[in-house]
C-alpha positions, -999 to +999 in steps of 0.1 A: -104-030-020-129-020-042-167-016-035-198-018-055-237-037-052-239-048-087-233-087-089-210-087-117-187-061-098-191-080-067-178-108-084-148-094-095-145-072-066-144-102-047-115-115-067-090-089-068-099-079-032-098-114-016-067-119-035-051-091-017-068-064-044-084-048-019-010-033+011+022-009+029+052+016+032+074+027+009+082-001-019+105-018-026+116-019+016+154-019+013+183-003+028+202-003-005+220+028-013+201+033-046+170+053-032+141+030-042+116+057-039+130+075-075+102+090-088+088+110-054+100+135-029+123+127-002+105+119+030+107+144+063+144+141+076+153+139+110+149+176+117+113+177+104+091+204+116+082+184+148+118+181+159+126+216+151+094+226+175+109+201+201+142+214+200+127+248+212+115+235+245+151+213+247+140+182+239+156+174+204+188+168+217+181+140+244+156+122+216+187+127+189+215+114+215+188+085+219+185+080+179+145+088+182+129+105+156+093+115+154+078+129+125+042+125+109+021+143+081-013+156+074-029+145+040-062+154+026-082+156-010-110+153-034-121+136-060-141+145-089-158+111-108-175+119-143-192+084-135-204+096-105-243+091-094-252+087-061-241+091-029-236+052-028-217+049-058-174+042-049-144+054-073-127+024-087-102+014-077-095+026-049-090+020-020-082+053-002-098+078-024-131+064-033-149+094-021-182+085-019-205+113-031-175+128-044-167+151-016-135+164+008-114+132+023-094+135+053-073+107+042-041+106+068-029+124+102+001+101+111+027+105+136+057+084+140+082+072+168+110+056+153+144+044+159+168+034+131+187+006+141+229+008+132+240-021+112+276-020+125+270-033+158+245-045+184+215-022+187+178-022+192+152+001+177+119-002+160+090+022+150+050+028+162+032+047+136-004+060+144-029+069+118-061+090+120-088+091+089-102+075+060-075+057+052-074+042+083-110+021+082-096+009+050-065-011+066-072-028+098-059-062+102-078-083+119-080-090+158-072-057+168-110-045+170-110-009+159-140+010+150-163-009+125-144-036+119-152-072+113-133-089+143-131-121+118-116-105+088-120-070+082-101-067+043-125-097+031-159-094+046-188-115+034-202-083+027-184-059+001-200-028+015-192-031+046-158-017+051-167+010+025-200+019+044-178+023+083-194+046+105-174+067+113-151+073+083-128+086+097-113+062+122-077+049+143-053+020+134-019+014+143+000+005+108+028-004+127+044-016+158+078-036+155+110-040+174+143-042+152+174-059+167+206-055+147+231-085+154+266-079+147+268-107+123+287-105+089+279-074+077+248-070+104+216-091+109+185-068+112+156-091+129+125-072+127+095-086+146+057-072+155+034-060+127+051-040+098+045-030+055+042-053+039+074-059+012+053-063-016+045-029-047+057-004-058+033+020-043+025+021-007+002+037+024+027+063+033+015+098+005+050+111+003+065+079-013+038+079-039+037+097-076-005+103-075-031+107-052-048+077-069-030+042-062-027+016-090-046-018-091-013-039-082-014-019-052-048-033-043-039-063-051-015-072-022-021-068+017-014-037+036+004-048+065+015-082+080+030-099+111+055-114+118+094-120+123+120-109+094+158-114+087+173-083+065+208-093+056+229-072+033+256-097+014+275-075-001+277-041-016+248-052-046+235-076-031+206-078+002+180-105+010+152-103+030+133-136+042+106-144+071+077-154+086+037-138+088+003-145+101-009-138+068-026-113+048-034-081+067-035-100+102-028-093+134-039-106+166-061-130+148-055-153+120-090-167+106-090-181+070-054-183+066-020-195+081+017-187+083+034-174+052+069-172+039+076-131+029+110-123+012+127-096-008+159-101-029+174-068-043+199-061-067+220-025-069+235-029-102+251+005-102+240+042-090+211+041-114+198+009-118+181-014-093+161-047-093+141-062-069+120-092-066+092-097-039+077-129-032+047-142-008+040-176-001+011-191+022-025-206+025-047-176+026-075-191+017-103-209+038-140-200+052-135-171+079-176-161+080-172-160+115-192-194+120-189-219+141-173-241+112-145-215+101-113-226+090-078-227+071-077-244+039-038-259+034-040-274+005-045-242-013-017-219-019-014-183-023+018-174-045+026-134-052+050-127-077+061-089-076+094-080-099+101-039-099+131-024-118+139+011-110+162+031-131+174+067-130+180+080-164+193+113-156+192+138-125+160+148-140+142+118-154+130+087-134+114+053-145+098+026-126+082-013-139+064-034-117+051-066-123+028-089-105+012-124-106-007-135-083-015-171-084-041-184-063-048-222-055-085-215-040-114-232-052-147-217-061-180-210-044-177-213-007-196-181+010-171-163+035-138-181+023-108-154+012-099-175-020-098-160-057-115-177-088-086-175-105-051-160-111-043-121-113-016-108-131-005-074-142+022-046-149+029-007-143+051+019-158+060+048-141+077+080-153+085+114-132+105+143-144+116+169-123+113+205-138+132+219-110+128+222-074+092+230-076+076+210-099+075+172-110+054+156-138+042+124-131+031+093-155+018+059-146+003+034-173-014+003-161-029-030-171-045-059-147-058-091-160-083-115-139-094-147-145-131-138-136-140-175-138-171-168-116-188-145-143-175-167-171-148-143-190-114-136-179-116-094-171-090-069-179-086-036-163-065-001-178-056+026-165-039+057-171-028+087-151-008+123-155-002+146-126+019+167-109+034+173-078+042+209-066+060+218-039+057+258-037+081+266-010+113+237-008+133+261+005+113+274+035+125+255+068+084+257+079+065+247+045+090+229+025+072+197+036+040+208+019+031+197-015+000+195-040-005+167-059-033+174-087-043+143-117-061+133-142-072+098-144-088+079-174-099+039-167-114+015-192-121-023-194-129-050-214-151-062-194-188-075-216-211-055-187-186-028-178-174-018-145-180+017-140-209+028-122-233+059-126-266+056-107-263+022-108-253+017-145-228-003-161-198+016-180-166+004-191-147+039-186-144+062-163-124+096-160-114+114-127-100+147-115-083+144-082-058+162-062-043+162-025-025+187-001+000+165+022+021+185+045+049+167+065+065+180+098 
């Protein structure tokens, strides 16, 4: 979400962040043999660093006969804003990485407990994934009460500060906590039920399945995490759909200012290099959820997300990526404390990584997001654009080959008529950033 005092930023802030700008695992979510994550590192294997330390007291065996793998990673960084003026003063866009006062972030300690379902046959598994540090005050869903946040609606406060402004930063959340059941129907019937990623962008919470340090604004511009039930159902060879039920944007336990959604995936392996898949989210997210006694779900207002991504190996050594979104959002105007947008958001990402060689990967994203700003009388348009690399300096080493470096260059502009940037309180319509981040897996 993004964060800032100015009126005009608030505004917009409000928009892209009560529209979802404010997500998720790895995107797109699919078991298709075409490895959706193209332009990052492969994640920890089973024999990650943990397991390997487990299977010197004995225990790696029992949790492998029993399919259990658990495996986490550390990530941390900084970054440098040339807008940069106070202590108060956020890095657009965030939502991790704002760094306020431009100083060290421990952004992620996760650890995972996960079971892979097989799809051959009846089988149950599921995953609970705990996260420690910034990053975690940023994506609570509501009703589950951690540390600072707003038990009606912690991702769209009345109050655009407040999230940024938790005491303590650095805080708990569970991302997830499902149970998978595989039916032996057809060619196998995952059901996945309890609180999970979202399906929608490219990009996602989990570091390692990212190209930057820095997230786009489509990724902002969807929720984090949702609940609910899910059907995964692989058709053929090509072809797997994925269709379902949520509680809504980033909820949990509690559902204020919204009701269920439909959430569904539909991808499409051409071949071994090319793959499309379409992400779609359906549901009435709007409505006043101030807390107050009067707080409710608006239904005549629908939320539509529209989220196409094409992913397309090249070669062994280049990797391209397009996303698309559109947001379309049926909310009406000026009700304090209601989730609604003031208008539609739409935008698109390239992406480009080319591996050097086992060390070293150079990273490209271009960006552009348009909103309908109607509340500040202009339609708005955001750009960005961003070059990095990523560096893994020992992938060979059985105890450091899960670390990497990830350091970028950023440079964002708009069109907007009073800027969005802010430097002691000042309006710019650019801003340029140095950042980089250390993540190391086990």
């Amino acid at each position: 979400m993004f964060y800032r005092r100015d009126a005009v930023f608030m505004a917009v802030a409000s928009l892209l962040a009560t529209s979802g700008f404010a997500m998720a695992d790895a995107a797109p979510k699919t078991s298709l043999s075409l490895d959706p994550k193209v332009l990052t590192a492969d994640a920890t294997a089973p024999d990650g660093l943990l397991m390997m330390g487990l299977g010197k007291v004995g225990a790696a065996q029992t949790l492998k006969d029993l399919k259990l793998n658990i495996y986490g990673w550390v990530e941390s960084g900084y970054t440098y804003n040339h807008r940069h003026g106070s202590v108060n003063d956020t890095i657009v866009p965030g939502p991790f990485n704002t760094e306020l006062g431009n100083h060290y972030m421990l952004n992620q300690v996760d650890l995972r407990f996960e079971r892979e379902v097989v799809r051959t046959k009846f089988d149950v598994g599921g995953m609970v994934e705990l996260m420690y540090g910034s990053d975690a005050n940023k994506i609570h869903a509501s009703g589950l009460g951690y540390n600072g946040s707003d038990p009606t609606d912690n991702n769209n406060p009345v109050d655009p500060n407040a999230v940024a402004n938790i005491d303590p930063t650095w805080q708990f959340d569970i991302p997830q906590a499902y149970v998978d059941v595989n039916l032996p129907i057809g060619n196998g019937l995952r059901v996945r039920a309890g609180k999970f990623v979202t399906l929608l962008s490219y990009e996602t919470i989990d570091p390692r399945q990212n190209p930057f340090y820095s997230h786009s604004y489509l990724f902002n511009a969807v929720p984090f995490t949702q609940t609910g039930i899910m059907g995964d159902y692989k058709i053929n060879e090509k072809l797997e759909v994925q269709l379902g039920v949520t509680r809504g944007w980033d909820k949990a336990l509690e559902d204020p200012g919204c009701a269920i959604d439909v959430l569904g995936q539909v991808a499409y392996q051409f071949n071994d290099q090319l793959q499309a898949v379409f992400n779609f989210s359906v549901g009435p997210e709007n409505g006043k959820n101030d807390g107050s006694a009067d707080a409710y779900v608006d239904n005549s207002h629908y939320r539509v997300a529209l989220d196409p991504i094409l992913y397309w190996k090249v070669t062994k050594q280049l990797k391209l990526g397009v996303e698309g979104l559109y947001v379309i959002d049926g909310g009406y105007k000026g009700v304090v404390g209601t989730t609604h947008a003031y208008g539609d958001v739409w935008g698109g990402a390239g992406y480009a990584a080319y591996t050097v060689n086992d060390m070293l990967t150079v990273n490209g994203r271009l960006e552009k997001v348009h909103v309908n700003a109607l509340d500040i009388g202009e339609p708005t348009s955001l750009y960005e654009v961003t070059l990095g690399v990523t560096v893994t300096p020992m992938p060979k080493d059985p105890y450091l080959k899960g670390l990497s470096i990830r350091p970028e260059i950023r440079y964002d502009f708009t069109d907007a008529s009073r800027g969005m940037f802010s430097a002691q309180g000042g309006e710019h319509k650019d801003q340029l950033t140095f950042g980089a981040d250390v993540i190391f897996q086990f």
